[in-house]
KEKE-3310 file (N, C-alpha, C; in steps of 0.2 Angstrom, whole numbers, plus 5000, padded with zeros to 4 digits):
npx = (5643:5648:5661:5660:5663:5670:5676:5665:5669:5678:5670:5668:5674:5661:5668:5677:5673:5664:5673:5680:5670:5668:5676:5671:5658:5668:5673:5679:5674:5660:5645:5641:5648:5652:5640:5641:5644:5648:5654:5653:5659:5655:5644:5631:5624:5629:5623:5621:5607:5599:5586:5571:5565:5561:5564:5561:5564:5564:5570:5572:5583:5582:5591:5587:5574:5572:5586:5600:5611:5620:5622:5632:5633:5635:5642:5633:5619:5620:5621:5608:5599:5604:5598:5585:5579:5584:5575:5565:5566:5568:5554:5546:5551:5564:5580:5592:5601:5608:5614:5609:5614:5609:5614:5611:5621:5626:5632:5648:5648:5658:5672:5676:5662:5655:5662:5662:5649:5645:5653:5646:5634:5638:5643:5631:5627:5637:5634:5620:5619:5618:5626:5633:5632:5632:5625:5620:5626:5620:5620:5612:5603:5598:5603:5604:5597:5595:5593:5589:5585:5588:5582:5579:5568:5565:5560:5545:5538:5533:5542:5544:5545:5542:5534:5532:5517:5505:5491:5486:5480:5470:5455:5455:5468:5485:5491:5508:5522:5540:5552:5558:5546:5546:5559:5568:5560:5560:5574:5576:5569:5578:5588:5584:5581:5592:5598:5605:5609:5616:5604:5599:5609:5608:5596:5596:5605:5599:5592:5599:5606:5597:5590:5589:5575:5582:5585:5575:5565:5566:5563:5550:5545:5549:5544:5530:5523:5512:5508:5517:5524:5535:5541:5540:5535:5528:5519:5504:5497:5506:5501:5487:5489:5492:5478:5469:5474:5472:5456:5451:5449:5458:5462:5471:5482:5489:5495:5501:5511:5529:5541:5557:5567:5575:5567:5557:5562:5569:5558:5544:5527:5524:5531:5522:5515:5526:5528:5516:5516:5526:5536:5550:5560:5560:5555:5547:5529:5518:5504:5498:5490:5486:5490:5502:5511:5512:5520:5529:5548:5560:5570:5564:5551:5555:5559:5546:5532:5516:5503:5489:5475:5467:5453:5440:5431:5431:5417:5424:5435:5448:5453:5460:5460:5463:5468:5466:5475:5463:5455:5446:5443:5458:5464:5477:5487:5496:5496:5504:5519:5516:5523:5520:5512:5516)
npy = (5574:5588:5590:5598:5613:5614:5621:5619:5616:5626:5636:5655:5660:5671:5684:5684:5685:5696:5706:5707:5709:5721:5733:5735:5745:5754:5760:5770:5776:5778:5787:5799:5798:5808:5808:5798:5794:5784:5768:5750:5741:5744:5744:5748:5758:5777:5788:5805:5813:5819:5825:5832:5822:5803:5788:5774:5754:5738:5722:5704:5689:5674:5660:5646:5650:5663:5667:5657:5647:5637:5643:5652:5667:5677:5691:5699:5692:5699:5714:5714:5710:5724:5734:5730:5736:5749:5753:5752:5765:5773:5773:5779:5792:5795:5795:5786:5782:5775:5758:5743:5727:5706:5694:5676:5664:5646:5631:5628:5640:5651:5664:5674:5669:5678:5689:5693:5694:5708:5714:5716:5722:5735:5742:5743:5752:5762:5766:5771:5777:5776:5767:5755:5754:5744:5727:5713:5695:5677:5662:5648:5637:5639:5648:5664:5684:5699:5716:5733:5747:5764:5783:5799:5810:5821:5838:5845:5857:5866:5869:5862:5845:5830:5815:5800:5791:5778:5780:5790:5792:5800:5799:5801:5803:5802:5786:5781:5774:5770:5761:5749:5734:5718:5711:5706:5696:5690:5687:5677:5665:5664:5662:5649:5643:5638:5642:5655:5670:5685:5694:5686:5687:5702:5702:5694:5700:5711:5705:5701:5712:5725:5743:5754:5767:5782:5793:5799:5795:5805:5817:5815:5820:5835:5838:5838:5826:5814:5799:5785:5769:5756:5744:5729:5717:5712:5722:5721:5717:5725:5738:5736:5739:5750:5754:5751:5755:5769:5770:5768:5764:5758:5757:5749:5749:5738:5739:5750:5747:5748:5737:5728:5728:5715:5706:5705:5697:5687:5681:5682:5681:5681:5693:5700:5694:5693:5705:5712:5703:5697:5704:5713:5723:5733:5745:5761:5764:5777:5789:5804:5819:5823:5838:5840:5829:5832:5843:5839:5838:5837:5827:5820:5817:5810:5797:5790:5781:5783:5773:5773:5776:5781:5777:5776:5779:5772:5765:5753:5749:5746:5739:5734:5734:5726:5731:5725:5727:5730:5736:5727:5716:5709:5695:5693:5680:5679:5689:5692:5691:5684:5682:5676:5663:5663)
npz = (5695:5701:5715:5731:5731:5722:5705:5689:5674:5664:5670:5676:5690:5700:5706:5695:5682:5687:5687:5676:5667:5671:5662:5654:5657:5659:5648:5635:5625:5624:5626:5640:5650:5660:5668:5678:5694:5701:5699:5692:5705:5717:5729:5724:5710:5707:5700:5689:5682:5668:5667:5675:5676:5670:5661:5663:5657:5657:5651:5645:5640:5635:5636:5621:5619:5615:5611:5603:5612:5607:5591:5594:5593:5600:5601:5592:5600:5610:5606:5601:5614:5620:5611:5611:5622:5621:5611:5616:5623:5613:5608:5617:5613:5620:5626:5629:5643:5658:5660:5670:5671:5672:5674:5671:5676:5667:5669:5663:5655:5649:5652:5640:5633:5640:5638:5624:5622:5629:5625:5612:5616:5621:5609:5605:5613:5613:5599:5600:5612:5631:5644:5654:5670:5680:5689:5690:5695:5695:5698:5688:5679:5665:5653:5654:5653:5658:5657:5662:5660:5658:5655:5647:5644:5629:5622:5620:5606:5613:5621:5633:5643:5634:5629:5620:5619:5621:5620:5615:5602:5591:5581:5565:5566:5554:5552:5552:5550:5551:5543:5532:5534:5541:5539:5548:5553:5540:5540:5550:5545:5534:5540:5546:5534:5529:5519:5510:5501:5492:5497:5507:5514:5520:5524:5537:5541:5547:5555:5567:5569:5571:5569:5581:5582:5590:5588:5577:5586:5593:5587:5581:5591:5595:5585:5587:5588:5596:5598:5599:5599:5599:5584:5590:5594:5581:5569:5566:5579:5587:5582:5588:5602:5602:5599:5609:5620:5617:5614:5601:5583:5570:5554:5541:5525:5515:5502:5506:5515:5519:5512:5510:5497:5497:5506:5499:5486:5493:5497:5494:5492:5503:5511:5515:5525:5534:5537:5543:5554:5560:5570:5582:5570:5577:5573:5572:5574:5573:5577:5572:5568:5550:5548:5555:5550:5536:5539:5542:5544:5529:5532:5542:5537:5524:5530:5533:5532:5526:5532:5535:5544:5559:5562:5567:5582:5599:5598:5589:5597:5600:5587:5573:5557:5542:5524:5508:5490:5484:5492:5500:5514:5523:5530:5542:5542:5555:5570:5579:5591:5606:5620:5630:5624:5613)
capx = (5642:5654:5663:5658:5669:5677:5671:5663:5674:5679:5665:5672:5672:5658:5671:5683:5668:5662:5679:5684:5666:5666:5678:5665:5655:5671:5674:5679:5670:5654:5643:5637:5652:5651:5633:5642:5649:5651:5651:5653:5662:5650:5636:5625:5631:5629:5624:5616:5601:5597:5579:5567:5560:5566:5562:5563:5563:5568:5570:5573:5581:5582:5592:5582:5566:5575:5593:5599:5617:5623:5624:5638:5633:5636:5640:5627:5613:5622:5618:5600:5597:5603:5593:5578:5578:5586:5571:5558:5567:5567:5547:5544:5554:5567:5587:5595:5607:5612:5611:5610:5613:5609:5617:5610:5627:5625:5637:5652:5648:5668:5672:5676:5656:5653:5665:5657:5641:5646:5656:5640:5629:5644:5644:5625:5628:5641:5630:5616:5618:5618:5631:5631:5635:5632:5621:5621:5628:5618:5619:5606:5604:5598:5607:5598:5602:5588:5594:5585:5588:5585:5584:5577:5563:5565:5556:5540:5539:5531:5548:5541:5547:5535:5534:5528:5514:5502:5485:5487:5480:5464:5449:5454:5475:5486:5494:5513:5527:5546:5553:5553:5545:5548:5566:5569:5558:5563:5581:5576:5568:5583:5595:5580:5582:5600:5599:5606:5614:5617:5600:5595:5610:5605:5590:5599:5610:5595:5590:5605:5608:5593:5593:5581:5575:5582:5588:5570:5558:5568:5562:5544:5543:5549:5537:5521:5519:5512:5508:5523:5525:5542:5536:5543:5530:5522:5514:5496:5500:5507:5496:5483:5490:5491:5472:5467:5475:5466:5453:5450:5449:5463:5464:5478:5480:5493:5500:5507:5517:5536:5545:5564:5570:5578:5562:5553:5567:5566:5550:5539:5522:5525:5533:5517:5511:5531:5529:5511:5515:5534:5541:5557:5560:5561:5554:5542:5523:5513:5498:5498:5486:5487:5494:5508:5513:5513:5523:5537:5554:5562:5574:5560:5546:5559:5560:5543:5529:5509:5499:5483:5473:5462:5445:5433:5432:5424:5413:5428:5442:5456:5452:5464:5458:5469:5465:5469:5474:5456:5449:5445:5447:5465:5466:5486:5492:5496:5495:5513:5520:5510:5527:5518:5509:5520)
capy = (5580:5592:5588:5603:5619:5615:5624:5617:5616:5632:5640:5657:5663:5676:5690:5687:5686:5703:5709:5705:5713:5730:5737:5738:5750:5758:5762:5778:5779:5778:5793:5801:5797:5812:5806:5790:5797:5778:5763:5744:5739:5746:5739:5752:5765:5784:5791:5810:5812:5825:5830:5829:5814:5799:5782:5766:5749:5731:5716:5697:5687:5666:5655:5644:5655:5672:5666:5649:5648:5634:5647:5656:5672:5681:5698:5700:5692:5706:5719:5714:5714:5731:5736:5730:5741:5756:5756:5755:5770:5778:5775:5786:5799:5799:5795:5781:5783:5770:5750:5736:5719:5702:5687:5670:5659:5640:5627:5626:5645:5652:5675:5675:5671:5684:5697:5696:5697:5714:5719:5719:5729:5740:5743:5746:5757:5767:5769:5773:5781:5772:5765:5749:5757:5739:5723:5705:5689:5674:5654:5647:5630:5639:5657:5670:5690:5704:5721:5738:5755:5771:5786:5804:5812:5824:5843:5845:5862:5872:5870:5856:5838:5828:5807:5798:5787:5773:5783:5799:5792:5802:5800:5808:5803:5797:5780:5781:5769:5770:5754:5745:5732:5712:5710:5703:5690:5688:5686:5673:5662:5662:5656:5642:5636:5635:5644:5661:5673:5690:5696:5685:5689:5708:5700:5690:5704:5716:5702:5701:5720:5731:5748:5757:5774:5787:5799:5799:5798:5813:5823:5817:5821:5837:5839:5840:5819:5811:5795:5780:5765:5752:5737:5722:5711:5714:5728:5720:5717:5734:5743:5734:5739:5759:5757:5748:5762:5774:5768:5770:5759:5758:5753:5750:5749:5732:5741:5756:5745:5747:5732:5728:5723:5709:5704:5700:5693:5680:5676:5684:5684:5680:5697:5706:5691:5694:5712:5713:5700:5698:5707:5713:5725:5740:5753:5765:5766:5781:5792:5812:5824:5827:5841:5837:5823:5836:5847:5836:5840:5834:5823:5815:5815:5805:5790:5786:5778:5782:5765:5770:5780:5783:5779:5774:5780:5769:5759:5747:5750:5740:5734:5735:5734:5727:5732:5724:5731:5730:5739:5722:5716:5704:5692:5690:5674:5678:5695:5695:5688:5684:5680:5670:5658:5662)
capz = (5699:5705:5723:5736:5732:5715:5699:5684:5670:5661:5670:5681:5697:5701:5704:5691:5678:5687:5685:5668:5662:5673:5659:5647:5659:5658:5642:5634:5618:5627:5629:5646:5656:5665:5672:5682:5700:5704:5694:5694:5710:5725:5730:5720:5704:5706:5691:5688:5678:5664:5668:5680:5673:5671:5658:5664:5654:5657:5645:5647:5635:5639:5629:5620:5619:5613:5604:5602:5614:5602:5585:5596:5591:5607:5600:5591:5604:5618:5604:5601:5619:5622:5605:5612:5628:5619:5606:5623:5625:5608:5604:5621:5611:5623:5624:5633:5649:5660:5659:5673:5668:5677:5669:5671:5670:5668:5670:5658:5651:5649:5651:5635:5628:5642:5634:5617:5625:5632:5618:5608:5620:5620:5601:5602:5616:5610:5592:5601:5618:5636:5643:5658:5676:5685:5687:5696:5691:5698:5694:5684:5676:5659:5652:5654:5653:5659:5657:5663:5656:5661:5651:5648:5638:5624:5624:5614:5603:5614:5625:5639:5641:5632:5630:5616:5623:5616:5621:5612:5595:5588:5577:5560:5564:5550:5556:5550:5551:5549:5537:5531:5540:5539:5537:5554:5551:5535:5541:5551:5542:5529:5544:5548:5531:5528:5512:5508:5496:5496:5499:5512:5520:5521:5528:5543:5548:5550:5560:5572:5571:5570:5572:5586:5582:5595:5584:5574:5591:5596:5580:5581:5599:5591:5580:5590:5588:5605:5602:5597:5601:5594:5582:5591:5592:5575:5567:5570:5588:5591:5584:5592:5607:5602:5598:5615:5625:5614:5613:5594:5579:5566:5547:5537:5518:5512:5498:5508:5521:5517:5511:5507:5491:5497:5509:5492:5483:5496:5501:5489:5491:5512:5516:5517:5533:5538:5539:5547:5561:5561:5573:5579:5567:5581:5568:5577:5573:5578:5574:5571:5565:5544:5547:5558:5548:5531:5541:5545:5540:5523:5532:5546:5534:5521:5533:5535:5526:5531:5529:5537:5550:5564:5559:5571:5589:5604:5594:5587:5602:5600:5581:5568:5550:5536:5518:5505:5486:5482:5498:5504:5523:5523:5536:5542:5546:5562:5572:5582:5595:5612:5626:5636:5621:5605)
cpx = (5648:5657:5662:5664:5673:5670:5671:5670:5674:5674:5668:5669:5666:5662:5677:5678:5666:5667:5682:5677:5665:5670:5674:5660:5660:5673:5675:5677:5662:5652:5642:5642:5653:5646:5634:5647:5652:5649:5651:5658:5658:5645:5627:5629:5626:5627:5619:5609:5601:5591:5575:5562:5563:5562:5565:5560:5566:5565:5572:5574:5583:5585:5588:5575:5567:5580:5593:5610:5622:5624:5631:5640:5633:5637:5636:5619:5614:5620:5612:5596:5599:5599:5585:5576:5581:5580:5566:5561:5565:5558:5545:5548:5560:5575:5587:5600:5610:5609:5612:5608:5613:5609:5614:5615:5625:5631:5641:5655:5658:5664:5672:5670:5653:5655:5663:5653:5641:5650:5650:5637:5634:5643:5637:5623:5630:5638:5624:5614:5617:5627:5629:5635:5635:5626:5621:5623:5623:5620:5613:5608:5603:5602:5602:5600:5594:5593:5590:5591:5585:5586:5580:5575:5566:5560:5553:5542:5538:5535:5547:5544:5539:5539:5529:5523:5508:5493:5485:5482:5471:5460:5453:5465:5477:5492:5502:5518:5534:5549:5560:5553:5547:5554:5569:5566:5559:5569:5583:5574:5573:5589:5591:5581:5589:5602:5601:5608:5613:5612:5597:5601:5611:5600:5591:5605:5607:5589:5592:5608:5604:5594:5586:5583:5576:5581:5580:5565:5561:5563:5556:5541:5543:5546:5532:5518:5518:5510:5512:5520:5534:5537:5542:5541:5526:5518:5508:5496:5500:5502:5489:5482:5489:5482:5467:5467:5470:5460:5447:5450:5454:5463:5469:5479:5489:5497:5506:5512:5523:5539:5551:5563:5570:5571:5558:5557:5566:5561:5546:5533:5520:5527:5527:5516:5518:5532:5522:5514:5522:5538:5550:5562:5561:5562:5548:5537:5519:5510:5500:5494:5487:5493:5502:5512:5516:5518:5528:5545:5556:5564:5572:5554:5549:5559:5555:5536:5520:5504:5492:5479:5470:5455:5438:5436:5426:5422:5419:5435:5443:5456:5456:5462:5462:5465:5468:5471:5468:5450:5446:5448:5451:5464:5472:5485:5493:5498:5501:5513:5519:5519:5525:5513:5512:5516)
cpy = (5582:5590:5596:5607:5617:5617:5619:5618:5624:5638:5644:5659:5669:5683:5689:5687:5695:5708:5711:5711:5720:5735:5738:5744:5757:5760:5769:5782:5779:5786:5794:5798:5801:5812:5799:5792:5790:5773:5757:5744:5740:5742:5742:5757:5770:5785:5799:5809:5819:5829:5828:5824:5810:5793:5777:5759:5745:5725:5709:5693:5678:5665:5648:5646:5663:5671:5659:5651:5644:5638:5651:5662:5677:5689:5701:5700:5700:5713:5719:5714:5721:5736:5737:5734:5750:5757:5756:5764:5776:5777:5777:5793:5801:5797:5792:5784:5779:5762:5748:5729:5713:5698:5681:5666:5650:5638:5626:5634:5646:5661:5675:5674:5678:5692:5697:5698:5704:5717:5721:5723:5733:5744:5746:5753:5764:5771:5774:5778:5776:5769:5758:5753:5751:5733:5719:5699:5685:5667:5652:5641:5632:5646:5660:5678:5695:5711:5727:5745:5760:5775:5793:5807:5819:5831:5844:5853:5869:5873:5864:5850:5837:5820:5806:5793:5783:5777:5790:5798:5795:5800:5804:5806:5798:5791:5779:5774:5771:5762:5753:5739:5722:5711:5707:5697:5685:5685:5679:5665:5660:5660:5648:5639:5635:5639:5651:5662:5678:5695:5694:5685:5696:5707:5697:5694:5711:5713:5702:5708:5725:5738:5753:5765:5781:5792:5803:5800:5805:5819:5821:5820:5832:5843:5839:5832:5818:5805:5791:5774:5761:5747:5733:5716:5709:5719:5727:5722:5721:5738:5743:5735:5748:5757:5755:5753:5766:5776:5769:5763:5761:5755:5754:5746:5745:5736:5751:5754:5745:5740:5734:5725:5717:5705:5700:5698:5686:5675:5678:5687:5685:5686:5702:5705:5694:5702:5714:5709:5696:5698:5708:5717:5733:5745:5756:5765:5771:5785:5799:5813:5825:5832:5843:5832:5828:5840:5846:5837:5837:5826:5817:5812:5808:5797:5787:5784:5779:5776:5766:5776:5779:5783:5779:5778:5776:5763:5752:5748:5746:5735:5736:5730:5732:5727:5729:5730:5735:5734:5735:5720:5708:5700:5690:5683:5675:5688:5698:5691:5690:5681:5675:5663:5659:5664)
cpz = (5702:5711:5724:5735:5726:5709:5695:5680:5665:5665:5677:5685:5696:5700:5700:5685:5679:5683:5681:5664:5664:5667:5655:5648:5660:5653:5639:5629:5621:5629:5638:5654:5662:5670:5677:5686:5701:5702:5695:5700:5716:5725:5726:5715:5709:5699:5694:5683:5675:5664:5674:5678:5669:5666:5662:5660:5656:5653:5646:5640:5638:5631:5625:5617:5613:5607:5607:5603:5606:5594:5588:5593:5595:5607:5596:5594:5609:5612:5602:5606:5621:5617:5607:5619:5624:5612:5609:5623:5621:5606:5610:5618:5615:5623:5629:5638:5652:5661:5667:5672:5673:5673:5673:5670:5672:5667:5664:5654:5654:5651:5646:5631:5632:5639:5628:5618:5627:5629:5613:5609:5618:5615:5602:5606:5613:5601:5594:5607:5624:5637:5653:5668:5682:5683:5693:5692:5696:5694:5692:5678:5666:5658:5651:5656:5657:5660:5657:5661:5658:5655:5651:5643:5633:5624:5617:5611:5607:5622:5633:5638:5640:5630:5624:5621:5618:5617:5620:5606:5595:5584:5571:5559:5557:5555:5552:5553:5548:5545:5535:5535:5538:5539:5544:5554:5547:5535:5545:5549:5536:5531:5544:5540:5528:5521:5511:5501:5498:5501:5505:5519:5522:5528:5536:5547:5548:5557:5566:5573:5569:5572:5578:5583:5586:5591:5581:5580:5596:5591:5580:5590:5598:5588:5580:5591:5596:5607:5598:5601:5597:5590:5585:5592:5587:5573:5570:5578:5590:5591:5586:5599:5609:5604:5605:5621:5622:5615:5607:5589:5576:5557:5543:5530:5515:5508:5501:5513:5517:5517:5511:5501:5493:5500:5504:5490:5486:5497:5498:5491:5500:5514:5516:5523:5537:5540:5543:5554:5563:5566:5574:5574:5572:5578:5573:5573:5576:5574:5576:5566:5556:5544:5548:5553:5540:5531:5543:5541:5536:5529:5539:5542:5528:5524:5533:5531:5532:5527:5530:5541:5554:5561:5563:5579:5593:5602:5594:5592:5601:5594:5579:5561:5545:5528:5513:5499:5484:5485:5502:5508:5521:5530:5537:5546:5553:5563:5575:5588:5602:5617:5631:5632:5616:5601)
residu = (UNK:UNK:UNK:UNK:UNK:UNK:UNK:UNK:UNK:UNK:UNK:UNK:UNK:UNK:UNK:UNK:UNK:UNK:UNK:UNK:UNK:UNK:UNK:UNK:UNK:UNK:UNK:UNK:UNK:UNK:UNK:UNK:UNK:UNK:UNK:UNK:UNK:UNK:UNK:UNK:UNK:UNK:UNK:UNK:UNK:UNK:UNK:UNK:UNK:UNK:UNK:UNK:UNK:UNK:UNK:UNK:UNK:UNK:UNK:UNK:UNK:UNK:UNK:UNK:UNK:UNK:UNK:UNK:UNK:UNK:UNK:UNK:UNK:UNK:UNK:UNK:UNK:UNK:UNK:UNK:UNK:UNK:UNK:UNK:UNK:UNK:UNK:UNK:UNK:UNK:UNK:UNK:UNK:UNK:UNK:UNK:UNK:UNK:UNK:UNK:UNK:UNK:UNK:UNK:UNK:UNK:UNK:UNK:UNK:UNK:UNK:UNK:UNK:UNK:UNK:UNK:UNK:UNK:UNK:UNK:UNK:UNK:UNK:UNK:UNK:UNK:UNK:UNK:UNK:UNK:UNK:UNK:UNK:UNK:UNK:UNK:UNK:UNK:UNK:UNK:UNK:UNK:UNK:UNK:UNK:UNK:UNK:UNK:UNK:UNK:UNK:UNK:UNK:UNK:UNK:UNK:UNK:UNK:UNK:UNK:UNK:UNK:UNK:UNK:UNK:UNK:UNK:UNK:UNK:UNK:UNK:UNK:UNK:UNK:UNK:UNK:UNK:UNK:UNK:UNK:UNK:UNK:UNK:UNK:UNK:UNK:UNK:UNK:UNK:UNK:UNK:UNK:UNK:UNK:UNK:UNK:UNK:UNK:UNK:UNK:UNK:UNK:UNK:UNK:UNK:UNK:UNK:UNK:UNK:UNK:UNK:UNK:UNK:UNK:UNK:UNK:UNK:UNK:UNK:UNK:UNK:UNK:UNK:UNK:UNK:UNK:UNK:UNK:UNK:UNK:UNK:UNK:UNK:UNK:UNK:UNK:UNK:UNK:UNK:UNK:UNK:UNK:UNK:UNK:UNK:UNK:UNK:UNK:UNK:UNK:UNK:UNK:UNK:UNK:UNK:UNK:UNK:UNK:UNK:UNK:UNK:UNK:UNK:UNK:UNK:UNK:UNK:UNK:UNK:UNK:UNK:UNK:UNK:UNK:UNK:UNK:UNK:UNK:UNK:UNK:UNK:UNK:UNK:UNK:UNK:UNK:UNK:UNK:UNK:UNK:UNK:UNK:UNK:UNK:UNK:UNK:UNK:UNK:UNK:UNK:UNK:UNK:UNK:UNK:UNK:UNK:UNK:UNK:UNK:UNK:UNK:UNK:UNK:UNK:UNK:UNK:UNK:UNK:UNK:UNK:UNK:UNK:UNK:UNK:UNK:UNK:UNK:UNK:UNK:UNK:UNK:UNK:UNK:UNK:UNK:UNK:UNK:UNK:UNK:UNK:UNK:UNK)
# end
């Protein structure tokens, strides 16, 4: 055990860790700079806001649980946590703004796994939109990151801010998805068994670098859509969770979910379960009208694949149906991932 007042080894100070990482919230390839009156060093940011309404998300990732410290992949976990908060943002439709991050450091951690880590956010920032205006450091026997984001909604057609929301979905909607889906899972599974080539490492750096759809839940937002959700916890799962708000039923048809190439390549007959209950994948699922959906622009309608619809109302709330090729009901191996049971 350490004697009283001397540091652990390699592991830094509170403010030269702060220090070292405020430049990242400075950075000058970052959008939205003109929205941060006052930034890392005070006891709170400034920032402006772009509408009178505002998104907020936050996300916790633990080592052990989330990523695995010992892989020392640091800019890539820092961009899959800013990923998984900047795609809460994009299935509301609406555009990221400003981050705060809270690091967990345990004993031994060095600045430098810290500055990858915030070189990654970074990258997905600056791909994406947001940028980091502050946070907290604390000690903490395991690592651990929790990051909240702000951000600001996108105006529907008929000139209003409008939100994509999980209790929008109809009787009679088609159920769409953007894709393909499984590849994060797939990605994973091909680090756990040791084995690659080129395909499965496609698969393994859609794992470690997904892309969230802002760009995209701008343009259904748009385009009259109203209800989204992100797939991160599995297709099942999600849209399980569209149909529960809802209060609607849903059925989805096996042969219309988007695969990758490489997805089959790998695992074959398994990326159907991997794409149903997978997750991870931070593609968008959401319901709209026939028409709406027919009506979409080449270069929106082009991304997305419809697997299914709105069938029931009421009666079956909160069910989701899978179909096989045959018309017959699939049961998936598993549904998606539960956080507090796996």
């Amino acid at each position: 055990m350490a004697s009283k007042g001397k540091k652990e080894s390699n592991r830094p100070g509170e403010f030269e860790l702060i220090a070292r990482l405020a430049k990242f919230g400075a950075a000058s390839e970052l959008q939205g700079s003109e929205t941060v009156l006052t930034g890392i060093g005070d006891d709170a940011a400034v920032v402006s806001t772009f509408s009178d309404q505002m998104l907020l998300t936050t996300d916790a990732i633990v080592d052990g649980v989330h990523f695995r410290s010992a892989d020392e992949r640091w800019f890539d976990v820092g961009w899959k946590c800013a990923v998984s908060n900047i795609s809460d943002i994009a299935a509301m439709g609406g555009t990221p703004d400003h981050a705060l991050v809270t690091l967990g450091v345990p004993p031994g951690a060095s600045v430098e796994t810290y500055e990858d880590f915030y070189a990654g956010m970074n990258d997905a920032f600056k791909n994406f939109g947001g940028r980091i205006v502050g946070g907290d450091v604390v000690s903490s026997a395991t690592m651990f990151v929790n990051l909240a984001l702000t951000g600001h909604p996108s105006v529907g057609p008929d000139g209003t801010t409008r939100t994509l929301t999980r209790d929008e979905a109809k009787l009679g909607d088609m159920v769409c998805v953007t894709g393909p889906l499984g590849s994060s899972a797939g990605g994973l599974e091909v680090l756990l068994s040791g084995l690659t080539n080129p395909s499965g490492q496609i698969l393994i750096d859609r794992h470690f670098r997904p892309t969230p759809r802002v760009a995209l839940g701008n343009a259904l937002v748009a385009c009259g859509v109203r209800c989204a959700m992100d797939i991160s916890d599995g297709l099942i799962g999600d849209l399980e969770k569209i149909a529960k708000s809802s209060n609607v039923g849903i059925t989805i048809d096996i042969p219309n979910i988007p695969l990758a190439s490489e997805l089959i390549f790998m695992v074959g007959t398994s990326a159907v379960d991997l794409a149903l209950g997978g997750g991870e994948d931070y593609e968008l699922a959401f319901t709209a009208p026939e028409l709406i959906v027919n009506s979409l622009p080449f270069e929106v309608r082009n991304q997305i694949s419809v697997i299914g619809a709105v069938t029931s109302d009421k009666q079956d709330a909160g069910s989701v149906r899978v179909l096989d090729k045959d018309g017959g009901n699939y049961e998936p191996i598993r549904k998606g991932w539960d956080h507090l049971n796996g």
